[in-house]
MOPAC internal coordinates of N, CA, C and O (Angstrom, degrees):
PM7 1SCF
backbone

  N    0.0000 0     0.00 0     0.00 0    0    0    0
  C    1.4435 1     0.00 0     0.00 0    1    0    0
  C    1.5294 1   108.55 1     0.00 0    2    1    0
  O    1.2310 1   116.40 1   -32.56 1    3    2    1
  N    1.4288 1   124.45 1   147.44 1    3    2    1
  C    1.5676 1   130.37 1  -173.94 1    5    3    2
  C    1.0407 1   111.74 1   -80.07 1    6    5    3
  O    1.2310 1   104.12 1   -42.32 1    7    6    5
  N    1.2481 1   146.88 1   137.68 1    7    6    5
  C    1.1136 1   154.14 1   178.20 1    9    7    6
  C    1.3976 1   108.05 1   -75.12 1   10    9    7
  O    1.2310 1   115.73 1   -54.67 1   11   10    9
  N    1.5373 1   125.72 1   125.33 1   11   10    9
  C    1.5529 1   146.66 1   156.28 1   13   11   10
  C    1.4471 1    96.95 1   -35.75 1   14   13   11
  O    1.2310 1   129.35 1   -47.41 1   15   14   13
  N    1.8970 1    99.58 1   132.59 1   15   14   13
  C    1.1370 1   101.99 1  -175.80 1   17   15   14
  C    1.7551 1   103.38 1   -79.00 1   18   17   15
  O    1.2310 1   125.63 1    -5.05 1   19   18   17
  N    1.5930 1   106.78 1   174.95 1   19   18   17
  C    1.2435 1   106.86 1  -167.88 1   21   19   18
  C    1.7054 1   103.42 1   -95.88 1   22   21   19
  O    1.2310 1   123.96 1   -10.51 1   23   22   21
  N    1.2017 1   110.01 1   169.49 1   23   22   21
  C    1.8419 1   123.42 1   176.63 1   25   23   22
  C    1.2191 1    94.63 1   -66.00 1   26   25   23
  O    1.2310 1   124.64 1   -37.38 1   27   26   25
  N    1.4968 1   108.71 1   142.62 1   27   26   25
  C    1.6253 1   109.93 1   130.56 1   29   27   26
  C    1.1361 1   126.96 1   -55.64 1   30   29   27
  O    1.2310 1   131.66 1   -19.71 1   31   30   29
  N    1.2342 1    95.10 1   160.29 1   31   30   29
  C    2.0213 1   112.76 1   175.59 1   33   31   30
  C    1.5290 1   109.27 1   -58.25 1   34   33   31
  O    1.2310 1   111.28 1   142.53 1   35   34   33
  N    1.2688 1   134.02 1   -37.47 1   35   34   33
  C    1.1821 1   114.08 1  -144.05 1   37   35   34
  C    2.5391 1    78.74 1  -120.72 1   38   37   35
  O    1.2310 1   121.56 1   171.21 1   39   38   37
  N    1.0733 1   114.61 1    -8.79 1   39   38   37
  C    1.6520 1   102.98 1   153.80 1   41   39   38
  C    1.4821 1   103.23 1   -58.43 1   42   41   39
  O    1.2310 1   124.33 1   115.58 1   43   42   41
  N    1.7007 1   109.30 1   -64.42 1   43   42   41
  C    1.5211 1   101.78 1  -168.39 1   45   43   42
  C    1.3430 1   130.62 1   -49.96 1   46   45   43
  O    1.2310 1   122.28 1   145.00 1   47   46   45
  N    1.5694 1   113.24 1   -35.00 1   47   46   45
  C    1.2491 1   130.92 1  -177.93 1   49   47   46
  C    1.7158 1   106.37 1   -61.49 1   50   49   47
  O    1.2310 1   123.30 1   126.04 1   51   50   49
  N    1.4986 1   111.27 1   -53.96 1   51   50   49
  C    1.8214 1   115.13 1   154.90 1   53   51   50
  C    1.0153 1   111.94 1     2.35 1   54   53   51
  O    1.2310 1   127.28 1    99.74 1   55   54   53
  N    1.7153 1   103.60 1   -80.26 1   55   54   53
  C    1.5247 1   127.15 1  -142.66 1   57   55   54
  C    1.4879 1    96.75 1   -83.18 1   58   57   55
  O    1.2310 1   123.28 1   133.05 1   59   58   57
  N    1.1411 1   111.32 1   -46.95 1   59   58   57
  C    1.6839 1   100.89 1  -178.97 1   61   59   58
  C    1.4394 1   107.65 1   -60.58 1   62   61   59
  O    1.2310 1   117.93 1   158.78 1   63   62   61
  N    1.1627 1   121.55 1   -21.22 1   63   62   61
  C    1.3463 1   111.72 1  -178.44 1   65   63   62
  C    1.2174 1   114.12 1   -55.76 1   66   65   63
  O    1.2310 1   130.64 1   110.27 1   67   66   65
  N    1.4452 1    97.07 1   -69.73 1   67   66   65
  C    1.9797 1   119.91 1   163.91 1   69   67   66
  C    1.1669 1   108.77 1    -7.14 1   70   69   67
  O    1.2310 1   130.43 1   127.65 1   71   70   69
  N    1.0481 1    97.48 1   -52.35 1   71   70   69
  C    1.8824 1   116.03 1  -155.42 1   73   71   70
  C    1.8375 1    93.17 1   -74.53 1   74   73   71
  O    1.2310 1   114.10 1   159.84 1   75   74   73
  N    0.6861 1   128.78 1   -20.16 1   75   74   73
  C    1.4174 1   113.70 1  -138.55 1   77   75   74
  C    1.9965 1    71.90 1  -120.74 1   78   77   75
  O    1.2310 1   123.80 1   108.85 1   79   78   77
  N    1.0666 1   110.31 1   -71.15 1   79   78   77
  C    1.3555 1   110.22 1  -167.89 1   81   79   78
  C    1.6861 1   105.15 1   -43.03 1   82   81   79
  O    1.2310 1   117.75 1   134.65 1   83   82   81
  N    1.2748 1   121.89 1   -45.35 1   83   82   81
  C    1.6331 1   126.54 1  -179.23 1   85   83   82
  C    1.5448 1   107.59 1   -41.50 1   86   85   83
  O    1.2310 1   124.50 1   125.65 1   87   86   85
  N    1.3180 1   108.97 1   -54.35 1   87   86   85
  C    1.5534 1   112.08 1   175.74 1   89   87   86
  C    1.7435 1    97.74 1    94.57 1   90   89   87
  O    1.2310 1   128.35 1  -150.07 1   91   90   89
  N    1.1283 1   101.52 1    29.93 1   91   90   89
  C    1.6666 1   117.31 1  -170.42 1   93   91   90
  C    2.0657 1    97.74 1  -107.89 1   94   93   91
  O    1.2310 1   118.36 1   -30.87 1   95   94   93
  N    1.7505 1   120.72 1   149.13 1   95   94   93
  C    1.4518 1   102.86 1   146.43 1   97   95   94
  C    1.6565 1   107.25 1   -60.38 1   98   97   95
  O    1.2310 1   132.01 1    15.69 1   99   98   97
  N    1.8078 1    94.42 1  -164.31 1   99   98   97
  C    1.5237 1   126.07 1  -175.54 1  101   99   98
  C    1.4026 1    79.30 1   -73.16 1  102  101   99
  O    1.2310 1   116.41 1   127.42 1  103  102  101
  N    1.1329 1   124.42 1   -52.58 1  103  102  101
  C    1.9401 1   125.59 1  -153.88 1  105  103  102
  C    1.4519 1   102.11 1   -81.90 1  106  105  103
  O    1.2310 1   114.48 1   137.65 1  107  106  105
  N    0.8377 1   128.07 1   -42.35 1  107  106  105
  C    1.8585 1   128.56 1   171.26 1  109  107  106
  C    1.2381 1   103.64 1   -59.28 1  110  109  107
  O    1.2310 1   113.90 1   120.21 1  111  110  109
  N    1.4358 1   129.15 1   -59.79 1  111  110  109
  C    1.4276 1   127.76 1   175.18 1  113  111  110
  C    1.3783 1   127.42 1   -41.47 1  114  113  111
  O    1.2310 1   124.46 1   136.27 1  115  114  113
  N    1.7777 1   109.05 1   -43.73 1  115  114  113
  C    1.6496 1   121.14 1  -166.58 1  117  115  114
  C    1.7756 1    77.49 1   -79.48 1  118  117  115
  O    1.2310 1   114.90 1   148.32 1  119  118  117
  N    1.0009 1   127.27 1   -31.68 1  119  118  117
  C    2.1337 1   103.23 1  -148.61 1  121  119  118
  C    1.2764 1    95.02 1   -96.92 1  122  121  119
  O    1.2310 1   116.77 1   150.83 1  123  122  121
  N    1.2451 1   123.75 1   -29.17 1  123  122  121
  C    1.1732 1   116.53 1  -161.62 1  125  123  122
  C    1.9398 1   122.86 1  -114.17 1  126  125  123
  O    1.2310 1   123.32 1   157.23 1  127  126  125
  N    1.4029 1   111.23 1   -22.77 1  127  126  125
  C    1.2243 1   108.37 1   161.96 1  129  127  126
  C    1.5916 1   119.05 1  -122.60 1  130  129  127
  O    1.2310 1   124.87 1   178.62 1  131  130  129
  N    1.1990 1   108.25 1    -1.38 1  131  130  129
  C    1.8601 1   106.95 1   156.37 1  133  131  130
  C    1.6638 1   108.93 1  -111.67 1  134  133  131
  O    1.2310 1   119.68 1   172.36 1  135  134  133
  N    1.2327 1   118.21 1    -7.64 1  135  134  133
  C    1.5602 1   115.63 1  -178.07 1  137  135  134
  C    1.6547 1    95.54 1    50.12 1  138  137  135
  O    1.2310 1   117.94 1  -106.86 1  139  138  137
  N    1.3578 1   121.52 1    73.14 1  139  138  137
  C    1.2063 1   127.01 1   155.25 1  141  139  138
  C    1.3441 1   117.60 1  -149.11 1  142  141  139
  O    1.2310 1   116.55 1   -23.00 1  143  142  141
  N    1.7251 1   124.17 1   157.00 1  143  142  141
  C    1.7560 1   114.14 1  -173.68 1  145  143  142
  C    1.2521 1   106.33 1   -66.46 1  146  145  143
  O    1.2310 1   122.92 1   -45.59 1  147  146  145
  N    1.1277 1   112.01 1   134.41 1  147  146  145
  C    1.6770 1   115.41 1   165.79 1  149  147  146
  C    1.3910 1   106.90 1   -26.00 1  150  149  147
  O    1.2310 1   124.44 1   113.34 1  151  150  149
  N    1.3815 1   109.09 1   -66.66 1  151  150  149
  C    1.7512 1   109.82 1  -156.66 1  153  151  150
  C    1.9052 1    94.35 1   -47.64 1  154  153  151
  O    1.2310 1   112.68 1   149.47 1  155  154  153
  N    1.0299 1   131.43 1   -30.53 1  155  154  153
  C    1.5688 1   141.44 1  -154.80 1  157  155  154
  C    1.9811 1    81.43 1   -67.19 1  158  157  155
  O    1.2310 1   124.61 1   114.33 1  159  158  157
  N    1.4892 1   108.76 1   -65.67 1  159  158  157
  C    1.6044 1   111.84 1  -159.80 1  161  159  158
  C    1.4388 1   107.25 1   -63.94 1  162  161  159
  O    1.2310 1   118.49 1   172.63 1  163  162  161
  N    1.3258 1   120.48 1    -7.37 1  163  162  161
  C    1.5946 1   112.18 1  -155.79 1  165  163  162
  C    1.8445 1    77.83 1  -114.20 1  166  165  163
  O    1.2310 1   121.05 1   162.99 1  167  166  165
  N    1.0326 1   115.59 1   -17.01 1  167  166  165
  C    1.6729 1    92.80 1   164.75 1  169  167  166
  C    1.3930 1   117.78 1   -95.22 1  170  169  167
  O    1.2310 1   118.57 1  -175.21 1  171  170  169
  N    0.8629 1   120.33 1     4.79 1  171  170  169
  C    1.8632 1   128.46 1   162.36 1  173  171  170
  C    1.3084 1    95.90 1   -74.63 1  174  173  171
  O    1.2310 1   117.27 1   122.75 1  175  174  173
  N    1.5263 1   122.80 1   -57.25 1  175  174  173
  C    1.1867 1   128.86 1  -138.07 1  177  175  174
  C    1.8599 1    90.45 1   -70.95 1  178  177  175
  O    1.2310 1   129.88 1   105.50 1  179  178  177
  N    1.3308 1    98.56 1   -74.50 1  179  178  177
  C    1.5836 1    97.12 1   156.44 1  181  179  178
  C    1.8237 1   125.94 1    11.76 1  182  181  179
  O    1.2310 1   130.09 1   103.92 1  183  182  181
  N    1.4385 1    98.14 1   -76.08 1  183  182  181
  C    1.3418 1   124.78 1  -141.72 1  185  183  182
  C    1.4848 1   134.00 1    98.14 1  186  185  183
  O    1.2310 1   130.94 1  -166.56 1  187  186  185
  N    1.3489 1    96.50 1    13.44 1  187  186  185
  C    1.6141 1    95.09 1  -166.46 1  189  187  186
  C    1.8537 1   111.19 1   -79.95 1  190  189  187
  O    1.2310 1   129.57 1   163.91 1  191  190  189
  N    1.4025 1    99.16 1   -16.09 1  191  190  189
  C    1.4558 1    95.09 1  -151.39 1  193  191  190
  C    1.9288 1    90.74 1  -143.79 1  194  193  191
  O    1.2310 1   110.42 1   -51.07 1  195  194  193
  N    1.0318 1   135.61 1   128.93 1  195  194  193
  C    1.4411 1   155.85 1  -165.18 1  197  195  194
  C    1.7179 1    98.43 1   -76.84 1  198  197  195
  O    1.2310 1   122.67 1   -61.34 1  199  198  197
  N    1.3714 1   112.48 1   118.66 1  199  198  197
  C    1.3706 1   131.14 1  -179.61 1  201  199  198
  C    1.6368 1   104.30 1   -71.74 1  202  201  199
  O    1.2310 1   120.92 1   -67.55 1  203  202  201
  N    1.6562 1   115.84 1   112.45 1  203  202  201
  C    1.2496 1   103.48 1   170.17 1  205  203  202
  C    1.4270 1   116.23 1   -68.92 1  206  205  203
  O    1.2310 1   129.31 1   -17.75 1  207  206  205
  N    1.5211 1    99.67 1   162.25 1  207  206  205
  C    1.5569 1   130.23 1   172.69 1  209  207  206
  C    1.4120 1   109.42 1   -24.76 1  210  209  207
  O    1.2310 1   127.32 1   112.86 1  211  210  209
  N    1.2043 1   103.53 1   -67.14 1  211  210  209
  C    1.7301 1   110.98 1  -168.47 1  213  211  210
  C    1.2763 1   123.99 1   -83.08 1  214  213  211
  O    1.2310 1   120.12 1   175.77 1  215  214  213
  N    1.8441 1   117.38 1    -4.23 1  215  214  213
  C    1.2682 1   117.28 1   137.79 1  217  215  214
  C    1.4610 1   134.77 1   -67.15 1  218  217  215
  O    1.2310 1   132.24 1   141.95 1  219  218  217
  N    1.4742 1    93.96 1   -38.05 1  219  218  217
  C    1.6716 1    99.63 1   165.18 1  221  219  218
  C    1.0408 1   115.06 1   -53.35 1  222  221  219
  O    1.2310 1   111.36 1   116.53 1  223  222  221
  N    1.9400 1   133.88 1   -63.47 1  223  222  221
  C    0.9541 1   132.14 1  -166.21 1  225  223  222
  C    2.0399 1   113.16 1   -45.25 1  226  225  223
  O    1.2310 1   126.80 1   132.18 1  227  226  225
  N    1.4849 1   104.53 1   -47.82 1  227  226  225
  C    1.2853 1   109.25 1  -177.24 1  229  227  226
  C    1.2168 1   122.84 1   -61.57 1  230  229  227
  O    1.2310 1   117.83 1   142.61 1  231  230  229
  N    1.6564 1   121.74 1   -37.39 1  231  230  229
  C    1.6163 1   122.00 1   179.87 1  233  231  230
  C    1.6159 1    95.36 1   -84.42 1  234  233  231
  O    1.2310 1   114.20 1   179.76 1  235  234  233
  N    1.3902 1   128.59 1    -0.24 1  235  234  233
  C    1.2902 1   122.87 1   173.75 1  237  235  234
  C    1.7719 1   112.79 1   -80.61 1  238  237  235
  O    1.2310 1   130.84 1   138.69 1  239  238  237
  N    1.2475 1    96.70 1   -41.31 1  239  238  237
  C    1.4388 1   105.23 1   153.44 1  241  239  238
  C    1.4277 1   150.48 1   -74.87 1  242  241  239
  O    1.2310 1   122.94 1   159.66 1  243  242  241
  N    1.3486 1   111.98 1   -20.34 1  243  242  241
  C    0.7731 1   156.92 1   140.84 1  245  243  242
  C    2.0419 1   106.88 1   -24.95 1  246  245  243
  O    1.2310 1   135.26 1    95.70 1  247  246  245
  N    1.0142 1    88.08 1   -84.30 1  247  246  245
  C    1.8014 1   129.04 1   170.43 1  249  247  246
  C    1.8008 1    91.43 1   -32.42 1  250  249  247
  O    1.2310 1   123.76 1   110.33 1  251  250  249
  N    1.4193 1   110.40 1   -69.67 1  251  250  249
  C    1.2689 1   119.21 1  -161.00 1  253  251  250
  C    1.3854 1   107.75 1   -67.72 1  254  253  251
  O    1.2310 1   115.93 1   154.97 1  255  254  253
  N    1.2923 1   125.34 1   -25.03 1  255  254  253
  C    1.3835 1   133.85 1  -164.17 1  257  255  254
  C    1.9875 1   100.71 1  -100.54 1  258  257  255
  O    1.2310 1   125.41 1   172.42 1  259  258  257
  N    0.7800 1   107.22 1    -7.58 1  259  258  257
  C    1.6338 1   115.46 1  -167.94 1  261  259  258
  C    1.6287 1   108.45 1    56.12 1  262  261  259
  O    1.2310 1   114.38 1  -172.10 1  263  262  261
  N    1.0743 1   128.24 1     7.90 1  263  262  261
  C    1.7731 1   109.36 1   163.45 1  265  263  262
  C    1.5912 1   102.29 1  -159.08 1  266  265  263
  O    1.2310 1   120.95 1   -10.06 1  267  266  265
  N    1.5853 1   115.78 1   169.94 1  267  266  265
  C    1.2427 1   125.30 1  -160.30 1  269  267  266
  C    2.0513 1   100.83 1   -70.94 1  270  269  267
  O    1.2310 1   135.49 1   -22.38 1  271  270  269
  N    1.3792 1    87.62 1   157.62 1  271  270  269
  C    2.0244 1    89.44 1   173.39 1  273  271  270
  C    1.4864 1    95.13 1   -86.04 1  274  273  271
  O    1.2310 1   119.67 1   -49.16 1  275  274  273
  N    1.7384 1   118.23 1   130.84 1  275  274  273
  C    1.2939 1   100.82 1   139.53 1  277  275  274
  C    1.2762 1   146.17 1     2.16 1  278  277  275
  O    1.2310 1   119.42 1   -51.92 1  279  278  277
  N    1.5164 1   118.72 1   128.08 1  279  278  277
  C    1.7029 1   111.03 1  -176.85 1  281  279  278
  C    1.8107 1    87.01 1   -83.32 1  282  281  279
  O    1.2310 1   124.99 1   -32.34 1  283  282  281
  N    1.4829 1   108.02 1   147.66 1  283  282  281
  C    1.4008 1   123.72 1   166.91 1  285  283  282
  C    1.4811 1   105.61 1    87.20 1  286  285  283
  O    1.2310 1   123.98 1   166.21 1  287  286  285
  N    1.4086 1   109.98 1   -13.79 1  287  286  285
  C    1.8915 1   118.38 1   178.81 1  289  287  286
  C    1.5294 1    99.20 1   -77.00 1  290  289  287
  O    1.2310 1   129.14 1   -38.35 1  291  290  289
  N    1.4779 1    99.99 1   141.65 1  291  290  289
  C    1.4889 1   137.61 1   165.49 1  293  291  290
  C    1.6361 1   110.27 1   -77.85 1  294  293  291
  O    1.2310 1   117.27 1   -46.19 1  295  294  293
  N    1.2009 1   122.79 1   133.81 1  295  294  293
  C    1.4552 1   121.34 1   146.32 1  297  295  294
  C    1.3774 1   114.89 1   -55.65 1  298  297  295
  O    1.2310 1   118.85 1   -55.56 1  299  298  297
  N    1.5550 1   119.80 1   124.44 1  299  298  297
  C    1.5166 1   113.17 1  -169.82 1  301  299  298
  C    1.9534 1    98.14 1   -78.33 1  302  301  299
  O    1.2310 1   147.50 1   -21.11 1  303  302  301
  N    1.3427 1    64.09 1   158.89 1  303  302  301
  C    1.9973 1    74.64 1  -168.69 1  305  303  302
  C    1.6795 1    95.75 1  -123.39 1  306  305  303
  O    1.2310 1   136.22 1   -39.84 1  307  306  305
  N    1.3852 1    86.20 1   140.16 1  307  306  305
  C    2.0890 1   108.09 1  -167.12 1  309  307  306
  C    2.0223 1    97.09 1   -78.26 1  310  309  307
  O    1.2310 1   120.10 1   180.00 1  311  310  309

């Protein structure tokens, strides 16, 4: 089977940001505001394994908002 392409430098750099600004670990971060296994985020983090879309989109927002959304929070809708 082919191997998932890898992240760019500057997705990963994103997410560590995320990470770092949340004030959360790697493991608090993956379970609780992406609902994913740690081992899953620390191979992004890596580069080993290509950050989907809709994680991007969220630490992209994320990014814009300066701190993580609530786990179980909605984007409020107008």
């Amino acid at each position: 089977m082919p191997e998932a392409p890898a992240s760019r430098p500057e997705e990963i750099a994103l997410l560590r940001a995320c990470i770092q600004r949340s004030g959360l670990s790697i493991r608090e971060y993956a379970q609780t505001v992406l609902i994913r296994a740690p081992r899953t985020l620390e191979r992004w983090l890596a580069g080993q394994r290509q950050i989907p879309k809709a994680v991007l989109d969220l630490i992209t927002r994320q990014a814009g908002d300066g701190h993580p959304m609530p786990t179980g929070s909605e984007p409020e809708r107008s």
